[in-house]
C-alpha positions in Angstrom: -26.0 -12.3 -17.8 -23.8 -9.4 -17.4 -20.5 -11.7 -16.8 -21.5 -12.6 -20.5 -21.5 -9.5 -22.5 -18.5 -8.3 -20.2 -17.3 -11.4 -21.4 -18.3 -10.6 -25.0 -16.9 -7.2 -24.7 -13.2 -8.2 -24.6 -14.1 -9.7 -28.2 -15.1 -6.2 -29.9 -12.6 -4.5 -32.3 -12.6 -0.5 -30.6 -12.1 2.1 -33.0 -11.4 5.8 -31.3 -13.2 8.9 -32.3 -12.6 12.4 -31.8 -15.1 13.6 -29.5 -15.4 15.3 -26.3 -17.4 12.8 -24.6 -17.1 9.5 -26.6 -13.7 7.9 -26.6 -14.3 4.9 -28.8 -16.8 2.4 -30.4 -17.3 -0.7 -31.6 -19.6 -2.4 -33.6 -20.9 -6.2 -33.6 -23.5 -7.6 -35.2 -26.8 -4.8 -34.7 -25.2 -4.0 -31.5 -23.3 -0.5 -31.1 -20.6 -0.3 -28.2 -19.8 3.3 -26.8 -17.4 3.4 -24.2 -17.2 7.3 -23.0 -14.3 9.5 -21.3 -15.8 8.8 -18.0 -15.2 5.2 -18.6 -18.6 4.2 -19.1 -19.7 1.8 -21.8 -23.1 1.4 -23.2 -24.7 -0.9 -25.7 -27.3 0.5 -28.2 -29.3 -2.8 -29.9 -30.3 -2.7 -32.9 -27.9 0.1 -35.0 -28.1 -0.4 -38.7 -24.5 -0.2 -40.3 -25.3 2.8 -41.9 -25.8 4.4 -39.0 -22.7 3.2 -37.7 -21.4 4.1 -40.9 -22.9 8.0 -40.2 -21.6 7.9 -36.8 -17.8 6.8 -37.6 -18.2 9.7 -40.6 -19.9 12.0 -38.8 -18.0 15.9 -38.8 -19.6 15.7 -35.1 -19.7 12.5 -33.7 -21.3 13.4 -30.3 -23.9 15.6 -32.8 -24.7 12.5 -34.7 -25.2 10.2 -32.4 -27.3 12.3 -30.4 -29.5 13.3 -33.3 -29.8 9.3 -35.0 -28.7 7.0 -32.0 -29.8 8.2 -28.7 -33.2 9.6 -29.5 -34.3 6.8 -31.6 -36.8 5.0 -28.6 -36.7 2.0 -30.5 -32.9 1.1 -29.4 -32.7 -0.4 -26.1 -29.6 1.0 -24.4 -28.0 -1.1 -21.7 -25.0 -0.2 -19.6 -22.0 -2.5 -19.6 -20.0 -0.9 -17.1 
């Protein structure tokens, strides 16, 4: 299963944020992509598009996703790589 959303990953469309810890995103389907400085990426499933809208919007990203994203226990979160 892995060698398939790696696989999938090569597919998504990145978009770069200004952040100190998150270097880009992507978005496909409910699923939200973050790949971080450290090189890490992480799937968040399911993100509304309006809170990947927030997060792309966001003054802080890091703040926002934090705050919406991250503590919301419903998201499964599944590293990539």
């Amino acid at each position: 299963m892995a060698k398939k959303k790696a696989k999938e990953n090569r597919k998504l469309v990145w978009v770069e944020v200004d952040s100190s810890q998150i270097e880009a995103v992507a978005y496909k389907g409910e699923v939200l992509y973050m790949r971080f400085n450290s090189g890490a990426v992480y799937s968040y499933d399911p993100v509304d598009e309006e809170a990947y809208n927030g997060l792309l919007n966001a003054e802080s990203v890091g703040s926002y996703f934090s705050k919406y994203i991250k503590s919301d226990k419903t998201i499964k979160v599944e590293k990539i790589s």
